[in-house]
Backbone as ProteinMPNN parsed JSONL, in Angstrom:
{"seq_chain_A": "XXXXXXXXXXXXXXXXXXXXXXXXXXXXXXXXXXXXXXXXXXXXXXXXXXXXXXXXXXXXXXXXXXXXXXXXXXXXXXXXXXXXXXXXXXXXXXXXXXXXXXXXXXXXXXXXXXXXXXXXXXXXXXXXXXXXXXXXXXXXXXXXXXXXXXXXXXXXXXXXXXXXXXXXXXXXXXXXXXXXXXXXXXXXXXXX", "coords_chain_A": {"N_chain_A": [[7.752, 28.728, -17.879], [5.961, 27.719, -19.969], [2.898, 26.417, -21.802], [1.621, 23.079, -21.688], [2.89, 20.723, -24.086], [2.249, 18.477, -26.259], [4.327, 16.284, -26.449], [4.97, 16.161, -23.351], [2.966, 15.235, -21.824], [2.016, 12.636, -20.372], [1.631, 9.651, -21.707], [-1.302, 7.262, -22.185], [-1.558, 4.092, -22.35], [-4.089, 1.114, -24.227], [-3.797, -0.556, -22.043], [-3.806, 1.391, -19.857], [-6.498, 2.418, -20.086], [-7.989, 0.352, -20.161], [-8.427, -0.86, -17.152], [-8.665, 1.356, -16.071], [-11.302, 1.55, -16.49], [-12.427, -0.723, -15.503], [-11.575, -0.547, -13.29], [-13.153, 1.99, -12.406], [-15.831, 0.802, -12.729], [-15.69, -1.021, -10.697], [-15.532, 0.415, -8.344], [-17.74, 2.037, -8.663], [-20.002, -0.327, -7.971], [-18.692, -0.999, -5.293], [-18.109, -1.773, -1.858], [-19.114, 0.273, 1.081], [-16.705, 0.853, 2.373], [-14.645, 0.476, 0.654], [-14.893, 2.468, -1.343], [-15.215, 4.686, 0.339], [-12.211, 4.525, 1.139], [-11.315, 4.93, -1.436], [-11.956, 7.488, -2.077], [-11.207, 8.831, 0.22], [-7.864, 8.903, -0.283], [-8.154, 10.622, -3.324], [-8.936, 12.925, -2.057], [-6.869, 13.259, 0.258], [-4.72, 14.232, -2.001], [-5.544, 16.6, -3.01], [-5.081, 18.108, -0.333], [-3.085, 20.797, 1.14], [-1.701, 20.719, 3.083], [0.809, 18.67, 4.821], [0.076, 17.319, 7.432], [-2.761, 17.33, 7.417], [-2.805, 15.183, 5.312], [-1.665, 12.475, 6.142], [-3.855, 11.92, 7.861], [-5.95, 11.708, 6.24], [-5.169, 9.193, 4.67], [-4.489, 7.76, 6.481], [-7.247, 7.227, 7.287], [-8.078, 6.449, 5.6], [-6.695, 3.745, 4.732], [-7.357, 2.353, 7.03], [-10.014, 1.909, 6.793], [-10.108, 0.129, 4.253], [-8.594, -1.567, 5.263], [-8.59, -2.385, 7.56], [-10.917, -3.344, 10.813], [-13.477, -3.763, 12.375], [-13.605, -3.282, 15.19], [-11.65, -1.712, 17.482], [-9.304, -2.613, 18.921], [-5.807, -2.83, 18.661], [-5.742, -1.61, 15.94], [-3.586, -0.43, 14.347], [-1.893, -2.449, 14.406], [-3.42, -4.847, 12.837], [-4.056, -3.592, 10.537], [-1.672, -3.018, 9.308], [-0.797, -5.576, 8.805], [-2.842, -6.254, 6.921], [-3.01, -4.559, 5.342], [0.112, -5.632, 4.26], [-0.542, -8.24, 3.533], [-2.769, -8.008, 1.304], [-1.043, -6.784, -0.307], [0.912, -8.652, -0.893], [-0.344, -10.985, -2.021], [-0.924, -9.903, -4.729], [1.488, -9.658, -5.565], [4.084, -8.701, -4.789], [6.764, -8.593, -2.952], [7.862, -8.11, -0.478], [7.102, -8.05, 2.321], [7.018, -7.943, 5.188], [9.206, -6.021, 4.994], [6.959, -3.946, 4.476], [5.076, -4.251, 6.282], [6.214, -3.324, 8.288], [6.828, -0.765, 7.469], [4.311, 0.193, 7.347], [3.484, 0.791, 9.92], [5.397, 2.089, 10.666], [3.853, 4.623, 9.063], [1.72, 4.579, 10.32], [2.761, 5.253, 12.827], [3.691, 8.165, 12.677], [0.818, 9.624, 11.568], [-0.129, 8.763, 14.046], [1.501, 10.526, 16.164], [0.997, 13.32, 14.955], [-1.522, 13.011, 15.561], [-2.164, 13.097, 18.048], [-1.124, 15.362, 19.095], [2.282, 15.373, 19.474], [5.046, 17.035, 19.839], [6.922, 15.956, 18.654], [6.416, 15.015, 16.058], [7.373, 15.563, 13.721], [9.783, 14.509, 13.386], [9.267, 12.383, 12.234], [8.369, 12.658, 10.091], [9.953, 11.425, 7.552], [11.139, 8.381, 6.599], [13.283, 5.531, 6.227], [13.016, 2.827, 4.327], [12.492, 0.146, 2.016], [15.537, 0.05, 1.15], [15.693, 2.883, 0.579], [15.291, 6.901, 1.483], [11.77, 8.495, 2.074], [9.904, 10.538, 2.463], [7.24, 10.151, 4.825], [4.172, 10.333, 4.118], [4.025, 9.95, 1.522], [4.749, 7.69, 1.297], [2.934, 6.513, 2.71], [0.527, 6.79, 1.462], [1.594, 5.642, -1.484], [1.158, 3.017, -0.835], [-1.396, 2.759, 0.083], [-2.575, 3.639, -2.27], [-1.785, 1.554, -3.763], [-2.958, -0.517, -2.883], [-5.606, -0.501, -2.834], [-6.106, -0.679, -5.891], [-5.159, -3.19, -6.049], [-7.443, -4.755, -4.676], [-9.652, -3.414, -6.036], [-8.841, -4.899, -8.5], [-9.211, -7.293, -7.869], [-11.858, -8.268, -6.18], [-12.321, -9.898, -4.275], [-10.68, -10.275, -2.396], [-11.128, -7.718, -0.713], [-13.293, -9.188, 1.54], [-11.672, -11.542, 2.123], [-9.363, -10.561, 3.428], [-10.355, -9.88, 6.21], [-10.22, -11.991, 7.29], [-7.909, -12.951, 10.119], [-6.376, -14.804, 10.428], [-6.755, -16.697, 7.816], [-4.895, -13.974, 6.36], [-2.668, -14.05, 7.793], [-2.029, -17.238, 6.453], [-1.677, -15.949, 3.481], [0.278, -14.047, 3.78], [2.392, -16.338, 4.664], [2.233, -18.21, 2.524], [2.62, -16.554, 0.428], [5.671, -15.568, 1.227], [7.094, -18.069, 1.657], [7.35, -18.738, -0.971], [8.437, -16.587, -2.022], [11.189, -16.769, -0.515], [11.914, -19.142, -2.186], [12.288, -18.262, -4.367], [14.288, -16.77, -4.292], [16.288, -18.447, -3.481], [16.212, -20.239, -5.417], [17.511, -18.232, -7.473], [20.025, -17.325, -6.076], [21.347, -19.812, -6.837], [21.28, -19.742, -9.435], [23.071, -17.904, -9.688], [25.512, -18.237, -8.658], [25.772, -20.749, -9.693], [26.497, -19.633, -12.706], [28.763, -18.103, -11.252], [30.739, -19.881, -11.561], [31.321, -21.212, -13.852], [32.445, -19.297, -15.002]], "CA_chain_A": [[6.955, 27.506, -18.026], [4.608, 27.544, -20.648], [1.664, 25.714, -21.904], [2.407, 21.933, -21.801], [2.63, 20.386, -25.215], [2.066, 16.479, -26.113], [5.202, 15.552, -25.827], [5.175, 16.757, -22.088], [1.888, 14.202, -21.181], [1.987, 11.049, -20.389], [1.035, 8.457, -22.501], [-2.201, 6.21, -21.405], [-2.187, 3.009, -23.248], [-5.14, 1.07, -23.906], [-4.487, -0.9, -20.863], [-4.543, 1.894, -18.713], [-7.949, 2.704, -20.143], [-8.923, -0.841, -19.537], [-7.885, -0.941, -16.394], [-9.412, 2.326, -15.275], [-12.613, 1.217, -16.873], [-13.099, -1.758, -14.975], [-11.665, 0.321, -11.253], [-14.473, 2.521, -12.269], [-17.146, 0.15, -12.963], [-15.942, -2.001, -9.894], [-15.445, 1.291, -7.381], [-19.553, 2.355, -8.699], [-20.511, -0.879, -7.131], [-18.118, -1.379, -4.45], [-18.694, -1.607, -0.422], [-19.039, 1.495, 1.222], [-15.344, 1.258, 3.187], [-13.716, 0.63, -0.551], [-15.696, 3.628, -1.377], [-14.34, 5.576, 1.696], [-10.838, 4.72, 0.906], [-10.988, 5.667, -2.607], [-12.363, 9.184, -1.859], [-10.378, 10.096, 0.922], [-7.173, 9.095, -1.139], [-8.495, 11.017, -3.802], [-8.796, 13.662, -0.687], [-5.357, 13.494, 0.668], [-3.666, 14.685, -2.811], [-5.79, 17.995, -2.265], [-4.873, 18.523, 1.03], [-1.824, 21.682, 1.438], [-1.097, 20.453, 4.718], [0.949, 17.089, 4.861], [-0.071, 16.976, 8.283], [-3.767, 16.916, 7.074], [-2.789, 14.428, 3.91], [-1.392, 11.81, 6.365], [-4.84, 11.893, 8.441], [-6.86, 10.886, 5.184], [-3.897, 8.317, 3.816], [-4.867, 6.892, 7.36], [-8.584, 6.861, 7.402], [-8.417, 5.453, 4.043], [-6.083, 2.593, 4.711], [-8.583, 1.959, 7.819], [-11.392, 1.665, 6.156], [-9.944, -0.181, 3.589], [-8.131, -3.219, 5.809], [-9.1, -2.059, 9.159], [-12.23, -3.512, 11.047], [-14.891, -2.725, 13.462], [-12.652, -3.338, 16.629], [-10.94, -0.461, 17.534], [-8.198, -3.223, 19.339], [-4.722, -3.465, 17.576], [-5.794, -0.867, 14.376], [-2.257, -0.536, 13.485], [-1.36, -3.605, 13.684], [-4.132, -5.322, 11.887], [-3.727, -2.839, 9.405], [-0.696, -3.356, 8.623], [-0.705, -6.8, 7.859], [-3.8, -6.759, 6.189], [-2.428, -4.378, 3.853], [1.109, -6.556, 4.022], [-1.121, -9.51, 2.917], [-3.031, -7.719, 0.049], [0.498, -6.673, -1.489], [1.628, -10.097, -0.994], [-1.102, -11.407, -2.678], [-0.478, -9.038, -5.606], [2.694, -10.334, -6.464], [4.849, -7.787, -4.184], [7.869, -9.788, -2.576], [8.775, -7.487, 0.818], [5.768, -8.145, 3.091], [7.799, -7.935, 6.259], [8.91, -4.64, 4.879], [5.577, -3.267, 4.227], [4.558, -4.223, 7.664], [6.699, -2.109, 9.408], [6.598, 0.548, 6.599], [2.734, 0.431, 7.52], [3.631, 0.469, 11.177], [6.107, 3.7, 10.672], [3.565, 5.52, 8.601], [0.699, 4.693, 11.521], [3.758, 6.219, 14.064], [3.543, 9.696, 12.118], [0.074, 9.515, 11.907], [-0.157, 8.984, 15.73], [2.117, 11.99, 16.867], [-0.056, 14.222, 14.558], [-3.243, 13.352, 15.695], [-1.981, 13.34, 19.278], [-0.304, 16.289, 18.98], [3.034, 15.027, 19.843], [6.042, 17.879, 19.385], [8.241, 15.286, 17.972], [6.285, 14.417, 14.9], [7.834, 15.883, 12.802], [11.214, 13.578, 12.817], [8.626, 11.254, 11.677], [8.16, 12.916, 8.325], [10.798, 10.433, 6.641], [11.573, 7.122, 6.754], [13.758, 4.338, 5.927], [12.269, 1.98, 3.821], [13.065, -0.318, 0.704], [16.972, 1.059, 1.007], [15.967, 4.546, 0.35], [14.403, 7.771, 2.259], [11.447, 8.664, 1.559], [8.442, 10.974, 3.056], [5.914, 8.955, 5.198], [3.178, 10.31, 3.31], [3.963, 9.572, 0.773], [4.6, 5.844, 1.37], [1.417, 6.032, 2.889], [-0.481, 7.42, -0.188], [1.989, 4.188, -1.945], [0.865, 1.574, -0.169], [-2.98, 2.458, -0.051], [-2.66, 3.161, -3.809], [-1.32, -0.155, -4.534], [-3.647, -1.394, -1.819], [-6.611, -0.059, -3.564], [-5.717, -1.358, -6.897], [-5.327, -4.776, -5.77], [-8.332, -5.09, -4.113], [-10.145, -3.333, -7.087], [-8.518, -5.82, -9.327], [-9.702, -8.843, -7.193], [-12.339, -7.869, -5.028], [-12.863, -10.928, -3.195], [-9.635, -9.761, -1.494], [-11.238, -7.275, 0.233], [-13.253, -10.03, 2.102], [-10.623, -12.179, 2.594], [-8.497, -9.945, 4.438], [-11.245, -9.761, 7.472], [-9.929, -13.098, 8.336], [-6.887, -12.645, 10.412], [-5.914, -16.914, 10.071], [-6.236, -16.348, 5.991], [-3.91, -13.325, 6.464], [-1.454, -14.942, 8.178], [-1.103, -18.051, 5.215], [-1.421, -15.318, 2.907], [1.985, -13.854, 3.908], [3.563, -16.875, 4.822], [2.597, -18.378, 1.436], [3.915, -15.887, -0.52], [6.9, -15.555, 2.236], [8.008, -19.712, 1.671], [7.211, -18.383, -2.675], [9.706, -15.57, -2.445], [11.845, -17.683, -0.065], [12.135, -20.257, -3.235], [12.295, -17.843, -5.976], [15.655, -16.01, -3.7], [17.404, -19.56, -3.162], [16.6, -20.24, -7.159], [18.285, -16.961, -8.046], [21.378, -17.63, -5.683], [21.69, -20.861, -6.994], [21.904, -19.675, -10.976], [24.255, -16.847, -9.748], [26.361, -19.351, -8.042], [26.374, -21.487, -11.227], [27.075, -18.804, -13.637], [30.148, -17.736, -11.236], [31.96, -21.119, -11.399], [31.713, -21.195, -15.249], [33.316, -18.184, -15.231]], "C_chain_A": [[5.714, 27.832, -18.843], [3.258, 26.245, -20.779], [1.823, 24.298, -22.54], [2.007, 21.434, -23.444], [2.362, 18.495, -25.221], [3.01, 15.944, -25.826], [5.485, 15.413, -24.41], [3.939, 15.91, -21.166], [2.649, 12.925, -21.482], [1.437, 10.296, -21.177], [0.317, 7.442, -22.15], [-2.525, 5.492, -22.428], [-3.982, 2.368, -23.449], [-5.213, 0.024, -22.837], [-4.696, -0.7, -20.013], [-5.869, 1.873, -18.816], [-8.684, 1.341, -19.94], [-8.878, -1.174, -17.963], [-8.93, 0.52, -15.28], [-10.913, 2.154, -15.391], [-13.39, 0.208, -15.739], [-13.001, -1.288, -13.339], [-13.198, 1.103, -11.324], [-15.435, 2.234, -11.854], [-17.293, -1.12, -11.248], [-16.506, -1.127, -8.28], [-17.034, 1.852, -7.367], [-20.204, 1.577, -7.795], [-19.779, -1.498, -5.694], [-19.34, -1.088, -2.627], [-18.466, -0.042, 0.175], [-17.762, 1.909, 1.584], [-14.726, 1.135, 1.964], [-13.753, 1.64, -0.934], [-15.014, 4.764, -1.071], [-12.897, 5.764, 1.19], [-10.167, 5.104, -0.483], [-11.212, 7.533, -2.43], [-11.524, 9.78, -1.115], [-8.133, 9.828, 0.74], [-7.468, 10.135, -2.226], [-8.633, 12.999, -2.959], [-7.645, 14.23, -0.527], [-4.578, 14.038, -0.476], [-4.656, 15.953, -2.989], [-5.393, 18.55, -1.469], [-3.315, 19.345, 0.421], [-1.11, 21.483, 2.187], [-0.312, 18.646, 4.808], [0.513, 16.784, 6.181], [-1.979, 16.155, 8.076], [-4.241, 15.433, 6.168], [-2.603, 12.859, 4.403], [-2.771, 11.089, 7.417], [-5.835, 10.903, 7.423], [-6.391, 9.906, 5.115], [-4.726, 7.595, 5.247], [-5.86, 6.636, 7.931], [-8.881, 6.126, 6.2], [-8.086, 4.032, 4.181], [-7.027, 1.902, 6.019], [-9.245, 1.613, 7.467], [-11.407, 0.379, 4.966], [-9.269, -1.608, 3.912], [-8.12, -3.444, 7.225], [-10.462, -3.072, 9.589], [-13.186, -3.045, 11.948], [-14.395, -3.007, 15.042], [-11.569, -2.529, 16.742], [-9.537, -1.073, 18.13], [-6.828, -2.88, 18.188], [-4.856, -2.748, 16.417], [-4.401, -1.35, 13.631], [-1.722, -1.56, 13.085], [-1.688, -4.696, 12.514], [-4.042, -4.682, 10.547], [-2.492, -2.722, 8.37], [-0.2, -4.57, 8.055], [-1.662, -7.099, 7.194], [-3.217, -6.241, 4.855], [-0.659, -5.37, 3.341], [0.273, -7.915, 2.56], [-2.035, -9.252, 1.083], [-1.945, -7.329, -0.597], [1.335, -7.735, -1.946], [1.044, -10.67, -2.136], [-1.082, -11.162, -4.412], [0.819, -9.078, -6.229], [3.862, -9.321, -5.28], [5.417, -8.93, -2.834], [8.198, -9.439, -0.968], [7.521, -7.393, 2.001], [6.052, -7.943, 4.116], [8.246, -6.566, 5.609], [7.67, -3.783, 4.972], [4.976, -3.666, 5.123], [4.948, -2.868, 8.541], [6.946, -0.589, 8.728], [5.289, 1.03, 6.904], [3.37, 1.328, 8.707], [4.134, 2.061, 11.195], [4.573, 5.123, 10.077], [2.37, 6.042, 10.268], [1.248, 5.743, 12.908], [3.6, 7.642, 13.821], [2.205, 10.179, 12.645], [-0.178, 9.991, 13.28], [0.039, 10.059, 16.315], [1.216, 12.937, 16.392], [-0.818, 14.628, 14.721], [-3.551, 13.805, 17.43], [-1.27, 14.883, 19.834], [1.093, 16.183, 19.863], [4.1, 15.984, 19.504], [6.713, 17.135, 18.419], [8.024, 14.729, 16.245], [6.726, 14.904, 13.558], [9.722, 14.89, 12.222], [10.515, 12.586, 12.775], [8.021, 11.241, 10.247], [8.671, 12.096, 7.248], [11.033, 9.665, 7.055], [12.235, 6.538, 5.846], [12.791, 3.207, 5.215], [12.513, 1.494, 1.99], [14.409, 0.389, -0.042], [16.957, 2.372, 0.589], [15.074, 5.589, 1.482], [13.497, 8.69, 1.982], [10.145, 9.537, 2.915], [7.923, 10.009, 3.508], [5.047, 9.279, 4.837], [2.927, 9.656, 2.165], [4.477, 7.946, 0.179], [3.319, 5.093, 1.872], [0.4, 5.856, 1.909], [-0.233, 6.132, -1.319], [1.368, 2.951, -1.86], [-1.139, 1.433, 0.102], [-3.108, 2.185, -1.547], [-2.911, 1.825, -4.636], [-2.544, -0.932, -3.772], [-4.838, -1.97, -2.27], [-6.719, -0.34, -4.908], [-5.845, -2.498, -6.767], [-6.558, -5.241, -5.718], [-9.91, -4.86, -4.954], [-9.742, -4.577, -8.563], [-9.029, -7.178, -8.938], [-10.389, -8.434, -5.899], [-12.71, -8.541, -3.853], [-11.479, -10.664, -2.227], [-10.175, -9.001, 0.044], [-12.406, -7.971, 1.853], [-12.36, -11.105, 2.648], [-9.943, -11.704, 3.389], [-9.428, -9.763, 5.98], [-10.67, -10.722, 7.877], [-8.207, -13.427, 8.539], [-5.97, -14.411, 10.119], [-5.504, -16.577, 8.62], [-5.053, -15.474, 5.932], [-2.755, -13.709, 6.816], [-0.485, -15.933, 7.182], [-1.107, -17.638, 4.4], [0.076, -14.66, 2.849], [2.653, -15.138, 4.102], [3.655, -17.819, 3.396], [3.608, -18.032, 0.744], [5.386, -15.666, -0.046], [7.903, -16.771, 1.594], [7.99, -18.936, -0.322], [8.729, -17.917, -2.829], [10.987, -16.016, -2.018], [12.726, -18.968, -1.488], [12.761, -19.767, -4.454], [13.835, -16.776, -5.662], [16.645, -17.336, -4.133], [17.684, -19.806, -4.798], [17.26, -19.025, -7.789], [19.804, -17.388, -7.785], [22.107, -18.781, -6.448], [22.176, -20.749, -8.613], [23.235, -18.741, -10.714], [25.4, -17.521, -9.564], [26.978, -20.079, -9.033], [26.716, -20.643, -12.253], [28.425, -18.628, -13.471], [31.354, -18.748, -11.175], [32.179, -21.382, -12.475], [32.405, -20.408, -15.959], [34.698, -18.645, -14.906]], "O_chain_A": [[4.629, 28.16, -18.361], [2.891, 25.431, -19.931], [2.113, 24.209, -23.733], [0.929, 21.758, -23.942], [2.337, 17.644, -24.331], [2.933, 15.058, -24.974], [6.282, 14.515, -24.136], [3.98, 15.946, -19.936], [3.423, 12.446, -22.311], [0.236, 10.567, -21.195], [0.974, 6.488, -21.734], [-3.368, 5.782, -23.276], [-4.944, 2.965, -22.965], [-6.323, -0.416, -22.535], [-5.298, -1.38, -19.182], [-6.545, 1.418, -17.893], [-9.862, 1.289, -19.586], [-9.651, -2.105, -17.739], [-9.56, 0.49, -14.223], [-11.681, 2.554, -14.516], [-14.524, 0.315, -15.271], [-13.824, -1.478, -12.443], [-14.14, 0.903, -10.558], [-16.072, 2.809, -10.972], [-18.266, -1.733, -10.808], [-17.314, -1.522, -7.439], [-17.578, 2.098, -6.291], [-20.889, 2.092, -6.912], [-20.331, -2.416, -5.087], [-20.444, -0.618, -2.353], [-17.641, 0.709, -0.346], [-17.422, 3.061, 1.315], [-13.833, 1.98, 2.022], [-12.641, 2.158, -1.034], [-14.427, 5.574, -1.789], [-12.425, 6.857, 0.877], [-9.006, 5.45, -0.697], [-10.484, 8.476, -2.742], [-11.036, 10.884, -1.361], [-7.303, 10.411, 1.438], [-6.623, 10.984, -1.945], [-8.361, 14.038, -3.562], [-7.3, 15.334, -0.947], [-3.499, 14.451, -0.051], [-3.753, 16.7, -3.365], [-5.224, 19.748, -1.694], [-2.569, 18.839, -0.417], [0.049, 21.897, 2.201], [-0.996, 17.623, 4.846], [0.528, 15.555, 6.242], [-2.363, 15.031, 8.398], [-5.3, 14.806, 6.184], [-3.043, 11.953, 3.695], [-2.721, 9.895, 7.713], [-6.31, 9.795, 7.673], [-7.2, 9.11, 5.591], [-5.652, 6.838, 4.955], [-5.835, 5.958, 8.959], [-9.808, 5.351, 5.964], [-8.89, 3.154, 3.867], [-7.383, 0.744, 5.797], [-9.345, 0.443, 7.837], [-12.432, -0.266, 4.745], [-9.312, -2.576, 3.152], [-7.743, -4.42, 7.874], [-11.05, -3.58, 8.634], [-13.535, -1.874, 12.1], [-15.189, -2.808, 15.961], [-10.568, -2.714, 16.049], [-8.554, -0.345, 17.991], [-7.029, -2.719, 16.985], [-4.051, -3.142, 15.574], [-4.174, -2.199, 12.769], [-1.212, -1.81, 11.993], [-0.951, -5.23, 11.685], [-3.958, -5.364, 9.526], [-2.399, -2.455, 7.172], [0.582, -4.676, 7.11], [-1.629, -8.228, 6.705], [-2.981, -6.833, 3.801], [-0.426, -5.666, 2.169], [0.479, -8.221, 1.385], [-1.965, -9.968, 0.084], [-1.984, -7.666, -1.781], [2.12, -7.824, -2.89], [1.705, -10.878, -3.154], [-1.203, -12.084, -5.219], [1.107, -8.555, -7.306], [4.831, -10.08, -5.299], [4.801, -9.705, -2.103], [8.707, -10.297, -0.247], [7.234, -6.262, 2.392], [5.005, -7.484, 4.572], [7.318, -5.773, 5.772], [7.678, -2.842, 5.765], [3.794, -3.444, 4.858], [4.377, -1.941, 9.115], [7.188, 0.454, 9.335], [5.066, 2.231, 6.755], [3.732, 2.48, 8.469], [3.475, 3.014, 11.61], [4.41, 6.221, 10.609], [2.241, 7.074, 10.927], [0.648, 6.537, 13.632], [3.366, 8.353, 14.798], [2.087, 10.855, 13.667], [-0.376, 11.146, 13.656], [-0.84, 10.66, 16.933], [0.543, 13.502, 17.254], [-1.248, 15.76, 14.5], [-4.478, 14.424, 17.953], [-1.037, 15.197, 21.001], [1.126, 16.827, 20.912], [4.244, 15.75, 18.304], [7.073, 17.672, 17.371], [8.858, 14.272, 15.463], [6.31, 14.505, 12.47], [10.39, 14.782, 11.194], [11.035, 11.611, 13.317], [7.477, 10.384, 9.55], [8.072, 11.983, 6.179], [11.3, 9.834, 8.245], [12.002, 6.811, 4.668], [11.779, 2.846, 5.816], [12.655, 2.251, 1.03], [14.505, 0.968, -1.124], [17.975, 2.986, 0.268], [14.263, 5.074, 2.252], [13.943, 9.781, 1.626], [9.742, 9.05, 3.971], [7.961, 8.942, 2.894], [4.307, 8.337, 5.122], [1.947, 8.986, 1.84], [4.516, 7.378, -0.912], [2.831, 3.974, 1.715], [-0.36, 4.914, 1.684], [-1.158, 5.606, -1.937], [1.15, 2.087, -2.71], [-1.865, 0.449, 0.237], [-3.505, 1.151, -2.085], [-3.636, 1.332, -5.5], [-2.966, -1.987, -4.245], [-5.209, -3.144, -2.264], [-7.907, -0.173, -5.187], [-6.75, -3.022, -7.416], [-6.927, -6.071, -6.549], [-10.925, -5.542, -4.813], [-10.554, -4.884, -9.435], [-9.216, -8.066, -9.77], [-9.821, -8.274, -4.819], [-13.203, -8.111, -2.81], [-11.625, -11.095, -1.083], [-9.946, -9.293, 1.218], [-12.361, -7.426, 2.956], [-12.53, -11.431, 3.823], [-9.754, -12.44, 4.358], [-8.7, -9.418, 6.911], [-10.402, -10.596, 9.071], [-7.43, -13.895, 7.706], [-4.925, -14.651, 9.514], [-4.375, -16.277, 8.233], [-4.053, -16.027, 5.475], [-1.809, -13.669, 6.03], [0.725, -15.895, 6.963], [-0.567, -18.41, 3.608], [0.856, -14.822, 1.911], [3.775, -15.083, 3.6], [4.761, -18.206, 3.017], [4.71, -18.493, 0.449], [6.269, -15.585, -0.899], [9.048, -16.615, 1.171], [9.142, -18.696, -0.684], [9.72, -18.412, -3.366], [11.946, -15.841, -2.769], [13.879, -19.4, -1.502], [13.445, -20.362, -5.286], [14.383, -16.151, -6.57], [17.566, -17.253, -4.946], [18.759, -19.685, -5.386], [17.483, -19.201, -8.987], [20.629, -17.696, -8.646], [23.316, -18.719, -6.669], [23.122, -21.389, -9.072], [24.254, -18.824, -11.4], [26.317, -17.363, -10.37], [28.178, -20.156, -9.298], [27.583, -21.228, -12.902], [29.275, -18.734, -14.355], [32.525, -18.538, -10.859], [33.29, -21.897, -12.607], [32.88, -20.55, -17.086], [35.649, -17.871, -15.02]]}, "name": "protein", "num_of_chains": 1, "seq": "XXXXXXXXXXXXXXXXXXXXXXXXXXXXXXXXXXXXXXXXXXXXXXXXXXXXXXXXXXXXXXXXXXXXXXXXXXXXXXXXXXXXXXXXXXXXXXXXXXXXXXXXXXXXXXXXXXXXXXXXXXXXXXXXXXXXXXXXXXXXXXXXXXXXXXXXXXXXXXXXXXXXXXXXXXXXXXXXXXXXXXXXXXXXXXXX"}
């Protein structure tokens, strides 16, 4: 393995660089918990230890759609981030609940020191199997993006009511935009 050449980088258009420009400029003045959850993402892909990596991934995503009631974390957490992915155009919100939900389960055993956590390293999720870290690390990513892209998000999500017609919006959306699919497939296969 030598010394990577250009062809061997990635290619950053200019709307990554616009794009990173404006996360920058929004993450400088952000709230301190956006803050938080950028850094200790930023954190977690240091970390050697996935046991350590899944600790950050889940102080980040805390901080980031969590609130100041220690009640229900996981759960709130998981539909808050559900609801910012929804929001974001992302169709499986009911997946990405319980994809939250699984990663929070890992998490848990870890911090509890549970023997078993380790058959909690992988999961099921969006028909394939994949690390729970690294669906964790996914789903803040994207989380964190969003919320940098439209920051009034990260207010919005405090209110568990909004959250709610946030998913079921986009829920009845994707609901509409399935039945309109079936319905051309349907007509395509009778012209056949």
């Amino acid at each position: 393995m030598g010394v990577p050449t250009g062809e061997d980088l990635p290619v950053v258009g200019d709307t990554d660089c616009n794009r990173l420009t404006i996360y920058s400029e929004r993450l400088s003045s952000s709230s301190r918990e956006v803050a938080l959850a950028a850094r200790r993402l930023l954190n977690s892909r240091r970390r050697e230890d996935e046991v350590d990596e899944i600790v950050d991934v889940c102080v980040a995503l805390e901080a980031l759609a969590g609130d100041s009631t220690p009640t229900e974390m996981t759960h709130k957490t998981s539909m808050r981030v559900a609801a910012i992915l929804a929001h974001d155009g992302c169709a499986k919100s009911a997946e990405i609940f319980h994809a939250m939900k699984k990663v929070y389960g890992y998490r848990s055993a870890v911090v509890h020191g549970r023997a078993d956590y380790k058959t909690k390293q992988w999961m099921n999720v969006f028909g394939l199997k994949l690390q729970t870290v690294f669906v964790g690390r996914f789903l803040l990513s994207a989380s964190l993006g969003a919320i940098l892209s439209k920051p009034e998000l990260f207010k919005t999500i405090a209110d568990d009511s909004i959250v709610l017609d946030m998913i079921a919006e986009f829920a009845k959306a994707d609901e509409l935009e399935a039945t309109a699919e079936s319905t051309e497939s349907a007509t395509a296969a009778k012209q056949e």
